[in-house]
mmCIF file as gemmi writes it, N, C-alpha and C atoms, coordinates in Angstrom:
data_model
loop_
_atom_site.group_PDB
_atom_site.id
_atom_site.type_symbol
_atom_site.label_atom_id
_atom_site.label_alt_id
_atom_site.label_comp_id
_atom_site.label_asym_id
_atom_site.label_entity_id
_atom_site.label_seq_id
_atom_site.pdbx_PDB_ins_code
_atom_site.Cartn_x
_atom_site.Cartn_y
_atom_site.Cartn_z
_atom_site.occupancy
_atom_site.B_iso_or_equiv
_atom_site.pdbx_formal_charge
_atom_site.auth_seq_id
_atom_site.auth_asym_id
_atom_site.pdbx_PDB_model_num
ATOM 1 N N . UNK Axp A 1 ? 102.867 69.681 26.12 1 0 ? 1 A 1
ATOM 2 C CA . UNK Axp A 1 ? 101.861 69.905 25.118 1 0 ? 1 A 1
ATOM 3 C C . UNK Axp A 1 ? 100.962 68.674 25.048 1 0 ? 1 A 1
ATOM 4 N N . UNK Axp A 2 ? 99.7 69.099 25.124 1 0 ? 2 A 1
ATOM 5 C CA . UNK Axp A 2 ? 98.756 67.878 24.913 1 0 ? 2 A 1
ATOM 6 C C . UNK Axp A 2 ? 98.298 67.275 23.413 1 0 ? 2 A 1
ATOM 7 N N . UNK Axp A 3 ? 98.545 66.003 23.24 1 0 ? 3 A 1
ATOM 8 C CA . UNK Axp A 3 ? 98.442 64.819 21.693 1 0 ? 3 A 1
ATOM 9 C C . UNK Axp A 3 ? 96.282 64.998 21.504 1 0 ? 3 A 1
ATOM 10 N N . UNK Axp A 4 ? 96.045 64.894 23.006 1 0 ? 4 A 1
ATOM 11 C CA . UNK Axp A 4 ? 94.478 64.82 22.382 1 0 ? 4 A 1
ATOM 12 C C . UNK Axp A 4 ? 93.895 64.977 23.379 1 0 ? 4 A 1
ATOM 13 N N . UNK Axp A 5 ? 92.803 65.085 23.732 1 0 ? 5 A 1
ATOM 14 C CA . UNK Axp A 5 ? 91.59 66.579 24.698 1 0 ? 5 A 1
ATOM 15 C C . UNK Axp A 5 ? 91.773 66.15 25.767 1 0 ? 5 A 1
ATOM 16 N N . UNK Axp A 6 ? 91.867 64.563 25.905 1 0 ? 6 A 1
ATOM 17 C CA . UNK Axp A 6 ? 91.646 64.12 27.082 1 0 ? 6 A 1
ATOM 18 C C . UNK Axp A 6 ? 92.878 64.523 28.114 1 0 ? 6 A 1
ATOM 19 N N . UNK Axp A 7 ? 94.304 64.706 27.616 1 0 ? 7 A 1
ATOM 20 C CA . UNK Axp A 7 ? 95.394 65.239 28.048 1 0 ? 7 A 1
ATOM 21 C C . UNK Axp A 7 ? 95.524 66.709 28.418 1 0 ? 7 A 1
ATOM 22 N N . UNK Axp A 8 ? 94.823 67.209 27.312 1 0 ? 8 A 1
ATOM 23 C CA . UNK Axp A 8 ? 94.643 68.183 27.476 1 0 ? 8 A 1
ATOM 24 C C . UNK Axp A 8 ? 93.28 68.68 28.963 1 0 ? 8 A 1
ATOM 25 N N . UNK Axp A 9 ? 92.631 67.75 29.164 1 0 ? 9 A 1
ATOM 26 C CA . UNK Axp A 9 ? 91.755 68.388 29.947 1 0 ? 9 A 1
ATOM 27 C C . UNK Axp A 9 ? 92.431 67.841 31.724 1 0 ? 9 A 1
ATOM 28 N N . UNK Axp A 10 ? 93.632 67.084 31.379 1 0 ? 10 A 1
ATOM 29 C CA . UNK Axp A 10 ? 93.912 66.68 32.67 1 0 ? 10 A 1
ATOM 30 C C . UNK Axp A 10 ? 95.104 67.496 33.062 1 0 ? 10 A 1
ATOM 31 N N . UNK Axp A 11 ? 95.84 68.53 31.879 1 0 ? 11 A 1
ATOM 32 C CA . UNK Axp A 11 ? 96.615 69.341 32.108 1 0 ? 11 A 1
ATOM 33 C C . UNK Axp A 11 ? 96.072 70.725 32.93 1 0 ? 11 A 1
ATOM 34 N N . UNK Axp A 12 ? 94.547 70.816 32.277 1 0 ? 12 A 1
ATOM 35 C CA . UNK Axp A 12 ? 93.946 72.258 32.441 1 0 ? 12 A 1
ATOM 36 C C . UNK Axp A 12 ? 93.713 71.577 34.224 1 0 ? 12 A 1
ATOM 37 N N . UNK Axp A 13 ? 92.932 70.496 34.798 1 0 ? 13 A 1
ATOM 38 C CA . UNK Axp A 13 ? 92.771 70.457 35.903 1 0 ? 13 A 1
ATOM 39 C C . UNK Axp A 13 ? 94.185 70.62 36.756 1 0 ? 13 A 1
ATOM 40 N N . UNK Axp A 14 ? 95.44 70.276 36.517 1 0 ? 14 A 1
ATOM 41 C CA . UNK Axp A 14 ? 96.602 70.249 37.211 1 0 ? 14 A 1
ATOM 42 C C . UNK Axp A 14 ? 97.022 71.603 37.382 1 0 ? 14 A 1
ATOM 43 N N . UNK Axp A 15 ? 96.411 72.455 36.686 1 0 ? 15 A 1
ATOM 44 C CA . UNK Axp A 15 ? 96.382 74.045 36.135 1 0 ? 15 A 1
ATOM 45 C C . UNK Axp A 15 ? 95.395 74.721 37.765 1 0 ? 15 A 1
ATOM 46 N N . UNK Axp A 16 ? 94.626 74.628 37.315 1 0 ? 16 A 1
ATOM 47 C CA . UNK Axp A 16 ? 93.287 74.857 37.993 1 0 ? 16 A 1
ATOM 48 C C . UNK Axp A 16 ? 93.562 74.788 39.109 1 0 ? 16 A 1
ATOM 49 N N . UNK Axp A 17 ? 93.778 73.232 40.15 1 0 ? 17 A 1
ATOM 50 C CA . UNK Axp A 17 ? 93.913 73.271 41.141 1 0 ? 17 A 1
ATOM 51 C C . UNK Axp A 17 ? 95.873 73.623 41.332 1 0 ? 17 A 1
ATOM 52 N N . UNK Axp A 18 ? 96.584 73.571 41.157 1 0 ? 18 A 1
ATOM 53 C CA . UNK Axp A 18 ? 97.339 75.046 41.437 1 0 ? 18 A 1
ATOM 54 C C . UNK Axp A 18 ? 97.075 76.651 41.712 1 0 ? 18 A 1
ATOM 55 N N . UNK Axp A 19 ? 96.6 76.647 40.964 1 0 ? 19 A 1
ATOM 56 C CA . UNK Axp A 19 ? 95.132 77.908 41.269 1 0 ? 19 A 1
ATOM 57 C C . UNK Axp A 19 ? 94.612 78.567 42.778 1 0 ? 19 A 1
ATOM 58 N N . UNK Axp A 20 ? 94.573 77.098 42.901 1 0 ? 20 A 1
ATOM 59 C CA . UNK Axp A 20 ? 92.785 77.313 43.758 1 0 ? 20 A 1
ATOM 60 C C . UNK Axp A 20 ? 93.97 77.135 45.018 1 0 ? 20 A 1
ATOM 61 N N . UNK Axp A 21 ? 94.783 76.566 45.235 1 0 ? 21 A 1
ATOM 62 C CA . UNK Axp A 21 ? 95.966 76.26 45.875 1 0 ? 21 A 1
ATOM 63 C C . UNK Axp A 21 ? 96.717 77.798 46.189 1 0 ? 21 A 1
ATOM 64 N N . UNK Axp A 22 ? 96.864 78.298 45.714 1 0 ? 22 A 1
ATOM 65 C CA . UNK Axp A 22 ? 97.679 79.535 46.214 1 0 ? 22 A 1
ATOM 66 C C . UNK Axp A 22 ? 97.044 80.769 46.114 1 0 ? 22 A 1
ATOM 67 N N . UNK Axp A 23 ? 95.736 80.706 45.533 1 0 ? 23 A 1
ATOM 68 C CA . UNK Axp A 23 ? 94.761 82.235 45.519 1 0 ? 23 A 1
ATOM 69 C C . UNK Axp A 23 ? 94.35 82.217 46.766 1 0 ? 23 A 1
ATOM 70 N N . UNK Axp A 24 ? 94.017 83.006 47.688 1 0 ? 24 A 1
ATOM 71 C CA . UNK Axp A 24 ? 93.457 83.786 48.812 1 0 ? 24 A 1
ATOM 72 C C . UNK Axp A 24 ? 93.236 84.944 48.495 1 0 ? 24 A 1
ATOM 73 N N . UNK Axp A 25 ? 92.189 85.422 49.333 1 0 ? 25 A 1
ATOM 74 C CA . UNK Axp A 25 ? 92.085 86.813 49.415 1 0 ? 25 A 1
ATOM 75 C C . UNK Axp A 25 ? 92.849 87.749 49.875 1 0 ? 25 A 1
ATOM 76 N N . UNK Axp A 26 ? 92.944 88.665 48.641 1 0 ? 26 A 1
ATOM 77 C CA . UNK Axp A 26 ? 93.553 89.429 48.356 1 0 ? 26 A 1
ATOM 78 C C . UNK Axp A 26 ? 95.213 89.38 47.881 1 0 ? 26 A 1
ATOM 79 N N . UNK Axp A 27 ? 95.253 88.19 47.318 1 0 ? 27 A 1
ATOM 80 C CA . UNK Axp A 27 ? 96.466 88.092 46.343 1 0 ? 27 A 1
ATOM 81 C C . UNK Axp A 27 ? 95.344 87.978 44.863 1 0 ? 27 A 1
ATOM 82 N N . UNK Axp A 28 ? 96.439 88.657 44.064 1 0 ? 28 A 1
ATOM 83 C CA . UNK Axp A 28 ? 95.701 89.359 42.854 1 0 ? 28 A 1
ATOM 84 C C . UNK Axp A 28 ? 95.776 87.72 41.977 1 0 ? 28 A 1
ATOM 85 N N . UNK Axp A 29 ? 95.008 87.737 41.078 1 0 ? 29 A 1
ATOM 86 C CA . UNK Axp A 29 ? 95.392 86.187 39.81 1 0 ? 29 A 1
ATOM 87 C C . UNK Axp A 29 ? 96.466 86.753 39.138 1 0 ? 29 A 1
ATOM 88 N N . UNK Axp A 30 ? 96.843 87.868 38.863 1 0 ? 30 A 1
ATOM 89 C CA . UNK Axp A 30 ? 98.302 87.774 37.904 1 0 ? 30 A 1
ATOM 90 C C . UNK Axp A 30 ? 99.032 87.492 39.119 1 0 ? 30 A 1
ATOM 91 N N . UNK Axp A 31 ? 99.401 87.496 40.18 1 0 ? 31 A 1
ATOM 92 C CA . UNK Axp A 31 ? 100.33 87.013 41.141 1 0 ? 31 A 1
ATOM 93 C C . UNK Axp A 31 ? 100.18 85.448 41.28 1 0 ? 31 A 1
ATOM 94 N N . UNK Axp A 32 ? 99.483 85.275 41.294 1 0 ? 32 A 1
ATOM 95 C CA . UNK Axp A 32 ? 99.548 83.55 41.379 1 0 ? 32 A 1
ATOM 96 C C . UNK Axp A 32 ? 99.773 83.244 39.94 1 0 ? 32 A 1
ATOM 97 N N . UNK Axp A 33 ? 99.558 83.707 39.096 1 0 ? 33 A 1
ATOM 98 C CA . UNK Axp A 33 ? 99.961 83.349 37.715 1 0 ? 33 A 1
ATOM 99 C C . UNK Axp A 33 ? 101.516 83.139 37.31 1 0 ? 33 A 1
ATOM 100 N N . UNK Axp A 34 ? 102.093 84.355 37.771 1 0 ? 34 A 1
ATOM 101 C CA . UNK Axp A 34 ? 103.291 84.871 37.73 1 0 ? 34 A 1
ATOM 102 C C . UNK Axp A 34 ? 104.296 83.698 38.408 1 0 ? 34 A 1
ATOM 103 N N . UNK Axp A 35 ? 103.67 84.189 39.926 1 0 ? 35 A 1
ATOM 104 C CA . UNK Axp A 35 ? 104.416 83.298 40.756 1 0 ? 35 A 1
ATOM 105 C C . UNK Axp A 35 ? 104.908 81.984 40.557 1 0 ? 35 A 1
ATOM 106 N N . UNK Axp A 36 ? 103.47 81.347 40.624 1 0 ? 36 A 1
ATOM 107 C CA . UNK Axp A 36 ? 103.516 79.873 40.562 1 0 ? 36 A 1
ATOM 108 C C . UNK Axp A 36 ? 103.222 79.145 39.673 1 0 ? 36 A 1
ATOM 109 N N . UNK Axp A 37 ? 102.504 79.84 38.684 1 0 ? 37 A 1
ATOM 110 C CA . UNK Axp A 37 ? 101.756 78.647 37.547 1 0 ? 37 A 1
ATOM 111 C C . UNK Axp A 37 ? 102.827 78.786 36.549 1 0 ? 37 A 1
ATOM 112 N N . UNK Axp A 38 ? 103.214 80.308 35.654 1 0 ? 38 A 1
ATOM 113 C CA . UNK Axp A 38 ? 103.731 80.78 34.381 1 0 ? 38 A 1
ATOM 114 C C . UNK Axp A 38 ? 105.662 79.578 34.357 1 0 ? 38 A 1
ATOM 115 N N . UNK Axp A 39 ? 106.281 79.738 35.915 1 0 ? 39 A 1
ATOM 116 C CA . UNK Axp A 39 ? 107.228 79.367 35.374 1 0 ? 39 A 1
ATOM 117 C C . UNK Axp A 39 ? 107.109 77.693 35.159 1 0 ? 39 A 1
ATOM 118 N N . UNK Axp A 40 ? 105.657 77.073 35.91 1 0 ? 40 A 1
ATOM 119 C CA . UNK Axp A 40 ? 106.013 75.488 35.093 1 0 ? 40 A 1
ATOM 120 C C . UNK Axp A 40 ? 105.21 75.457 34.061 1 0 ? 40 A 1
ATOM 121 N N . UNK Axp A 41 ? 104.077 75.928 33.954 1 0 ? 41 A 1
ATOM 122 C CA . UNK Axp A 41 ? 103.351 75.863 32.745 1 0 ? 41 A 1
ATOM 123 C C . UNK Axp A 41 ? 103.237 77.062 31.808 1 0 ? 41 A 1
ATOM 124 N N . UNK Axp A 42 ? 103.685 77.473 31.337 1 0 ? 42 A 1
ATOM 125 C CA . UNK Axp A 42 ? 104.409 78.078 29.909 1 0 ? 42 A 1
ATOM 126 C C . UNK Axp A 42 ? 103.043 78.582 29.036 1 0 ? 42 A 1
ATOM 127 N N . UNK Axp A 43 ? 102.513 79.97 29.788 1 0 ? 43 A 1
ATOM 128 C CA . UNK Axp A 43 ? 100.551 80.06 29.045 1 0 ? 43 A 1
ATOM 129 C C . UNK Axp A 43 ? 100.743 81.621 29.067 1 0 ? 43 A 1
ATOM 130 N N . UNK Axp A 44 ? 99.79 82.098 28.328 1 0 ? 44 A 1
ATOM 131 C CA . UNK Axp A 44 ? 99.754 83.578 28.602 1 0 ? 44 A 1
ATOM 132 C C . UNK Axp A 44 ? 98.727 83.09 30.073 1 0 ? 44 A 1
ATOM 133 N N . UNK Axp A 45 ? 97.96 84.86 30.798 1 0 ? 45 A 1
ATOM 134 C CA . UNK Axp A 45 ? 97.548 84.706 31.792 1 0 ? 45 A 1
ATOM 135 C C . UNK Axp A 45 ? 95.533 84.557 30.987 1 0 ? 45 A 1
ATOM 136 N N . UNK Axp A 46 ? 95.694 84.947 29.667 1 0 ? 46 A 1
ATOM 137 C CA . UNK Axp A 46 ? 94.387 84.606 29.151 1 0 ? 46 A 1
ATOM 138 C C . UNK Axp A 46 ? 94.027 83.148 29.062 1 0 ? 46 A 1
ATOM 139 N N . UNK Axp A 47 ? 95.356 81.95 29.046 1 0 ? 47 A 1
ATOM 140 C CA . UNK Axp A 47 ? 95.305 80.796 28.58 1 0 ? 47 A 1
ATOM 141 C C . UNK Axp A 47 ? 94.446 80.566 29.973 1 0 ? 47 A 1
ATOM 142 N N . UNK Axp A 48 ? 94.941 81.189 30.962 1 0 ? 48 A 1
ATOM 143 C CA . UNK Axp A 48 ? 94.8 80.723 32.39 1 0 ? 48 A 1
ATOM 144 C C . UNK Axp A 48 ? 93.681 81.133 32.218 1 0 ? 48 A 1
ATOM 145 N N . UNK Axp A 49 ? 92.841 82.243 31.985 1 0 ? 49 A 1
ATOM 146 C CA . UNK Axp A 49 ? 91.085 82.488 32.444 1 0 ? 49 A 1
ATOM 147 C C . UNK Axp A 49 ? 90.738 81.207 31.343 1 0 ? 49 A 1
ATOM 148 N N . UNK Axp A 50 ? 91.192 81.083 30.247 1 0 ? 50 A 1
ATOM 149 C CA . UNK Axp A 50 ? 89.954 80.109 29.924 1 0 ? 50 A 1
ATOM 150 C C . UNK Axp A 50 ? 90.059 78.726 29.94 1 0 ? 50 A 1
ATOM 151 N N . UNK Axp A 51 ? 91.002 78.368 30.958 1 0 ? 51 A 1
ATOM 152 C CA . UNK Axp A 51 ? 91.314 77.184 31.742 1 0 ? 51 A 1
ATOM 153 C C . UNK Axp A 51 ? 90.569 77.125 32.969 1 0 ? 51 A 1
ATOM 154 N N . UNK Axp A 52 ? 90.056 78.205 33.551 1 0 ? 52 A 1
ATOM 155 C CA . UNK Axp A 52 ? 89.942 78.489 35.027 1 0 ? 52 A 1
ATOM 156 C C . UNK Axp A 52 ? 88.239 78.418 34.27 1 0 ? 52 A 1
ATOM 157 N N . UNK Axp A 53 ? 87.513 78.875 32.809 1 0 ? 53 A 1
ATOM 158 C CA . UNK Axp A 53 ? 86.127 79.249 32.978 1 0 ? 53 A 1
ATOM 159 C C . UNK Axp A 53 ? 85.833 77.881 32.11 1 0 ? 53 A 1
ATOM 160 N N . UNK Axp A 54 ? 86.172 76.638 32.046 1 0 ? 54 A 1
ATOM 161 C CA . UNK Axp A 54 ? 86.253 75.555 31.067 1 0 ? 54 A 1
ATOM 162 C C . UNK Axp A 54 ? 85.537 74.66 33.018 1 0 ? 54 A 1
ATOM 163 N N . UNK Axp A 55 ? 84.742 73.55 32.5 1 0 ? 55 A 1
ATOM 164 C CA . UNK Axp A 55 ? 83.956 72.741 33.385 1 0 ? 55 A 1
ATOM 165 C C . UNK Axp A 55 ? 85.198 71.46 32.862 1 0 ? 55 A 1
ATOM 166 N N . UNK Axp A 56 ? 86.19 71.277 33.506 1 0 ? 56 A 1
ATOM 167 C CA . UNK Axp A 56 ? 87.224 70.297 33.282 1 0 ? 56 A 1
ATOM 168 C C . UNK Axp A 56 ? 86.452 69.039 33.608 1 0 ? 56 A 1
ATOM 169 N N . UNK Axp A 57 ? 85.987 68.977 35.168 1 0 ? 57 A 1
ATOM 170 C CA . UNK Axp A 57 ? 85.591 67.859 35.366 1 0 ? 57 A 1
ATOM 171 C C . UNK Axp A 57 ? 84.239 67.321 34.639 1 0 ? 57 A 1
ATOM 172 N N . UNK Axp A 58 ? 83.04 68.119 34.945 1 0 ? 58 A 1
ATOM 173 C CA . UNK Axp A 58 ? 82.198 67.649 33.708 1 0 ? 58 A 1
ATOM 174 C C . UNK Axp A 58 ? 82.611 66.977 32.114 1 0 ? 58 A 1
ATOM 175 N N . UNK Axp A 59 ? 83.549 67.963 31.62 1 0 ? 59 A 1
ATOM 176 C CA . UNK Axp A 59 ? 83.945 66.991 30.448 1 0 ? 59 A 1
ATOM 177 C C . UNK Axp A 59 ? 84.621 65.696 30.339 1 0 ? 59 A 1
ATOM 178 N N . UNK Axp A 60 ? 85.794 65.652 31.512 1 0 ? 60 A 1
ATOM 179 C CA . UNK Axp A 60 ? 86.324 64.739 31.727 1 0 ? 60 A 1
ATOM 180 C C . UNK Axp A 60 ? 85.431 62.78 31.555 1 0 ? 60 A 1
ATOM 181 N N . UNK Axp A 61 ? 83.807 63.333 32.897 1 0 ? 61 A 1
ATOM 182 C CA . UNK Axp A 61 ? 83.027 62.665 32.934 1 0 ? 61 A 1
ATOM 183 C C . UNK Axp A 61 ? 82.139 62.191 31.46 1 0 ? 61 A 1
ATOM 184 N N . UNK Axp A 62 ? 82.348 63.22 30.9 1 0 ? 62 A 1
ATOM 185 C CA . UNK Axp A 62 ? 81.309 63.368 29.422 1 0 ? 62 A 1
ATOM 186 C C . UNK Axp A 62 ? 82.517 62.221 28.897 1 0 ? 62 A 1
ATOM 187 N N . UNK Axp A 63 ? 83.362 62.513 28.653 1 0 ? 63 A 1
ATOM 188 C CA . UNK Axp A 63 ? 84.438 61.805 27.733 1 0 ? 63 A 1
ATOM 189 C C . UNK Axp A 63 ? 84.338 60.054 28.264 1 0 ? 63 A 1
ATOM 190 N N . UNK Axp A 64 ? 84.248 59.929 29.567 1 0 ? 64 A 1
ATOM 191 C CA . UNK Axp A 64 ? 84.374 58.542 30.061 1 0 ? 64 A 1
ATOM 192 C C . UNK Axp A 64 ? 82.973 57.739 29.799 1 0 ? 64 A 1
ATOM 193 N N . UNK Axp A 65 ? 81.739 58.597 30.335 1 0 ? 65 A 1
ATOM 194 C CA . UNK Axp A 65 ? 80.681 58.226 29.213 1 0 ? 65 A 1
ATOM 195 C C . UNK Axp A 65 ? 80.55 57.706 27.778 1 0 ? 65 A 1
ATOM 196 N N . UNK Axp A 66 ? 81.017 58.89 27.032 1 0 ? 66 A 1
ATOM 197 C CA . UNK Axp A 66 ? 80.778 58.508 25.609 1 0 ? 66 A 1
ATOM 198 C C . UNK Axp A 66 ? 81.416 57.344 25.116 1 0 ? 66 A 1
ATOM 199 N N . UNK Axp A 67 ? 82.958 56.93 25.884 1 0 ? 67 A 1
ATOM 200 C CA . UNK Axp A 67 ? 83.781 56.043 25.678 1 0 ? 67 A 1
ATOM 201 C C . UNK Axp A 67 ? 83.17 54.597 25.938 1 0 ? 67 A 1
ATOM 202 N N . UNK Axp A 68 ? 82.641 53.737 24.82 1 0 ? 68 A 1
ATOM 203 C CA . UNK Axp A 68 ? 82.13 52.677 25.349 1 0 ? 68 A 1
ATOM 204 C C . UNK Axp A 68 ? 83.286 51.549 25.281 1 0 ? 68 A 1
ATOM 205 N N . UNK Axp A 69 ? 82.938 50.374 26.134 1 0 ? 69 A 1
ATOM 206 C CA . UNK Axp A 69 ? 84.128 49.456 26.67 1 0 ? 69 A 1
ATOM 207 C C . UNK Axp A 69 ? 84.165 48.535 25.239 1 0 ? 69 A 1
ATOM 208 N N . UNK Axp A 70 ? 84.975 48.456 24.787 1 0 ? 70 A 1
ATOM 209 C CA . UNK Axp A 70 ? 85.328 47.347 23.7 1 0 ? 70 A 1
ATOM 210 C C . UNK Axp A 70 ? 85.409 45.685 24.485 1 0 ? 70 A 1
ATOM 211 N N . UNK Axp A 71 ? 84.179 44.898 23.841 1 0 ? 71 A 1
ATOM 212 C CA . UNK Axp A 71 ? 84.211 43.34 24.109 1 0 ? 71 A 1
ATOM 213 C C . UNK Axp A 71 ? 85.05 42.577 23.518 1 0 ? 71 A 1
ATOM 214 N N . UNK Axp A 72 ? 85.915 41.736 24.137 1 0 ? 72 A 1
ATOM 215 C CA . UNK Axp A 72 ? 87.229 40.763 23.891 1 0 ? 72 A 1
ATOM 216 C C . UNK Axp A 72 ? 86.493 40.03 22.86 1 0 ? 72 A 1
ATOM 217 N N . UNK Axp A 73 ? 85.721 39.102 23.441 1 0 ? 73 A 1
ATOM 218 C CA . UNK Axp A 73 ? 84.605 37.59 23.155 1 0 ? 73 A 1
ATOM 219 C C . UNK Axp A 73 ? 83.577 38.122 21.681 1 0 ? 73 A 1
ATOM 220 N N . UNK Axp A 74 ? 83.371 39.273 21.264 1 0 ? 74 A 1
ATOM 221 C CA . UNK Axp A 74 ? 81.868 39.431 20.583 1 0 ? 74 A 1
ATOM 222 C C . UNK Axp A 74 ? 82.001 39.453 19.493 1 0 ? 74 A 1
């Protein structure tokens, strides 16, 4: 379970590319769901579409942006 977004958005990518990892054509997404994702990560298969329609990495980047560096000296 993720404490705060940023965990949360590095769970959804570990998600994702599992995904992208065992889908081919013509294996269905509830089969890769089933198969491989459901027994380590613990989601319905809706958690999974809106993990799969979420821009992980863009936010990721947004988050490291907004984060400004705290000065030791100032």
């Amino acid at each position: 379970m993720a404490y705060n977004k940023k965990n949360k958005l590095l769970q959804m990518r570990l998600v994702v590319e599992l995904y992208k990892k065992h889908k081919q054509p013509g294996v269905s997404t509830a089969y890769v769901f089933r198969t491989y994702i459901e027994p380590y990560y613990p989601m319905s298969i809706s958690t999974l579409y809106n993990y799969l329609a979420t821009p992980v990495e863009k936010e990721l980047k947004q988050m490291e942006n907004e984060k400004p560096q705290l000065d030791l000296f100032e």
